[in-house]
Backbone as CSV, one residue per row, in Angstrom:
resi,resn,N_x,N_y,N_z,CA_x,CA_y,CA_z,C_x,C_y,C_z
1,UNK,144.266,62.427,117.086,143.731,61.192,116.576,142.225,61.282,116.407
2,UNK,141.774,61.556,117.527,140.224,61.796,117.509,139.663,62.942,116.075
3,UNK,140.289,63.824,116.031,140.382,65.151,115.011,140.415,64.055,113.355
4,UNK,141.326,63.152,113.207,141.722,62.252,112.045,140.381,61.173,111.971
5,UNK,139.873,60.378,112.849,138.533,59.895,112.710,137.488,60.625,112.092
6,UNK,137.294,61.787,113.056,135.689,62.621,112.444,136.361,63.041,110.740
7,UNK,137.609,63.374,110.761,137.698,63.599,108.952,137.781,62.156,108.048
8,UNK,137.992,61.184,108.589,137.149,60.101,107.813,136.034,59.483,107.801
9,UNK,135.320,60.146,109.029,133.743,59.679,109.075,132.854,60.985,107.876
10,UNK,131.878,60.158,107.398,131.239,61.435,106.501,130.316,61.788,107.032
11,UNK,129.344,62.906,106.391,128.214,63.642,107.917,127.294,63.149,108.014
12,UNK,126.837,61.751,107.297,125.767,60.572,107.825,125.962,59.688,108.990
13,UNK,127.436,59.440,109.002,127.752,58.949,110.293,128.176,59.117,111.198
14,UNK,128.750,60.524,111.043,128.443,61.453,112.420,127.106,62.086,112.505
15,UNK,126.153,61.770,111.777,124.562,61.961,112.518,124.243,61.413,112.841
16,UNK,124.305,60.093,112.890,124.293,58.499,113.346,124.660,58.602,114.956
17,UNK,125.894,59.004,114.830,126.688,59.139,116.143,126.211,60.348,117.193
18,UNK,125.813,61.346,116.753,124.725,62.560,117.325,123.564,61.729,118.192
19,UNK,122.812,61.221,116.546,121.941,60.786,117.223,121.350,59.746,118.468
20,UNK,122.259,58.894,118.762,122.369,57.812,119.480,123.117,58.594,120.685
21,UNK,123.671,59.337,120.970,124.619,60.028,121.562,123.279,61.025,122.556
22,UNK,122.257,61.746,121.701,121.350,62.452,122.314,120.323,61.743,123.242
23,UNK,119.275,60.318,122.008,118.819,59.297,123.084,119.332,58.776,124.231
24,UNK,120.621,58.461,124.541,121.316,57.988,125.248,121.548,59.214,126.864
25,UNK,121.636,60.105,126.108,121.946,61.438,127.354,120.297,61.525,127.958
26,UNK,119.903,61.992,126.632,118.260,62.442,127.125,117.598,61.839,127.551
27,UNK,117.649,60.190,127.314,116.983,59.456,129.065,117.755,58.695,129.853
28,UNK,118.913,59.007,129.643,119.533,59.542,131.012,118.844,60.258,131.903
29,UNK,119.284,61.860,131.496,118.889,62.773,132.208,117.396,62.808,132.514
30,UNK,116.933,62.093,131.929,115.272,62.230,132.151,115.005,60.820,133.740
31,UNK,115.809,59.869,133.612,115.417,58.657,134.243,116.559,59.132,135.824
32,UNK,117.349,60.361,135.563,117.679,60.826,136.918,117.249,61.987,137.700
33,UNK,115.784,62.279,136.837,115.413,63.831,138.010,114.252,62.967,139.123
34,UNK,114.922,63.601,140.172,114.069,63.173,141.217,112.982,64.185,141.129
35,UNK,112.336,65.267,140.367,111.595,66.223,140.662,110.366,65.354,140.003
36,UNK,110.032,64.814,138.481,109.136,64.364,138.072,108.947,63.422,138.211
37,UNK,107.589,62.761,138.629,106.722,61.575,138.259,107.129,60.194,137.681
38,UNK,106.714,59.070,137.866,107.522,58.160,136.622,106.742,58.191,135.785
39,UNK,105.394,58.514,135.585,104.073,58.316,134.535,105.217,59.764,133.805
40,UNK,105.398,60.938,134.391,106.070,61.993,133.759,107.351,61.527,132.888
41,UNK,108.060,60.712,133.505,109.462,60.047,133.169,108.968,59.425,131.697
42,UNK,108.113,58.158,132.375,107.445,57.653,130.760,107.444,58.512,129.705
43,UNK,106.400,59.640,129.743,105.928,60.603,128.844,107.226,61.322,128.583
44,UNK,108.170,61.612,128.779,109.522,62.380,128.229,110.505,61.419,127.951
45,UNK,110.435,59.944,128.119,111.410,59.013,127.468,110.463,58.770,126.260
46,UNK,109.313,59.062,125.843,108.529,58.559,124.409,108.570,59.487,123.875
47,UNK,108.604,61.067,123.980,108.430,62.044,123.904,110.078,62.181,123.199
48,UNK,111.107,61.390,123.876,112.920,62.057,123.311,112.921,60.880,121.970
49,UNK,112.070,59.329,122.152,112.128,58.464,121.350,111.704,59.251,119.886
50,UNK,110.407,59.501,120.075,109.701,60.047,119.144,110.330,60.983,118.175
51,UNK,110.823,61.862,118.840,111.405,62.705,118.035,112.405,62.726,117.461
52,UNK,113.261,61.823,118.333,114.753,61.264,117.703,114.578,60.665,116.257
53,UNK,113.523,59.682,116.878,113.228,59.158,115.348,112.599,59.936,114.423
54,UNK,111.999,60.883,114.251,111.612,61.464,113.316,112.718,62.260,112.728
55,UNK,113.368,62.414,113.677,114.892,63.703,113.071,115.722,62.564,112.544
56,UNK,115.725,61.060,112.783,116.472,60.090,111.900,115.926,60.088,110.888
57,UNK,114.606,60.365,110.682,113.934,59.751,109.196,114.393,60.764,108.542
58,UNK,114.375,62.511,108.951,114.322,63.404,108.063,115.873,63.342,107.940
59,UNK,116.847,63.437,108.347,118.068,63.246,108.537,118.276,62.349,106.785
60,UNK,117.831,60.977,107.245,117.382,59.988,105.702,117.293,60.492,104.398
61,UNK,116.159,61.003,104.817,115.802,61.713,103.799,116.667,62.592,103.288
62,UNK,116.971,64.170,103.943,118.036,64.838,103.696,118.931,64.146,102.514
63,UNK,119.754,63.437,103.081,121.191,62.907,102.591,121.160,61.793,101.582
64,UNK,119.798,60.859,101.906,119.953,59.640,100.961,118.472,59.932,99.742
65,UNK,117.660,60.519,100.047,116.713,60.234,98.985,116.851,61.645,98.331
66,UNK,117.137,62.638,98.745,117.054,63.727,98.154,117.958,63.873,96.658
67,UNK,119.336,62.804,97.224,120.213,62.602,96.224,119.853,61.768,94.966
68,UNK,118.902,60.887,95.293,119.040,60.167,94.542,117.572,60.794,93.251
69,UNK,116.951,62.024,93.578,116.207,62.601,92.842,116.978,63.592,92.239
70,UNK,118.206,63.880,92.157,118.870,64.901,90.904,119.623,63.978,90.212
């Protein structure tokens, strides 16, 4: 069943689903190490934001504007 979903999802919305899937783990895992700092914690939950979002924009880009220039 699961196998029959991802072949009707197309690969924008399983990047969608990646992506929210990675923020979600990555401060996680960041907001459970007892080894770093919370000023450290801060700086690697803005640090997973940041980049997530930039790999959403280019992601965007990729799939929706690139198309619409050929």
């Amino acid at each position: 069943m699961l196998l029959t979903i991802f072949c009707l999802m197309g690969l924008p919305e399983l990047g969608v689903i990646v992506w929210i899937a990675v923020l979600l783990f990555g401060i996680k895992a960041v907001s459970q190490n007892p080894v770093i700092s919370r000023g450290q914690k801060i700086l690697w939950m803005l640090t997973i934001l940041v980049l997530n979002w930039i790999g959403l924009l280019w992601y965007y880009y990729t799939f929706y504007m690139n198309d619409k220039k050929k």
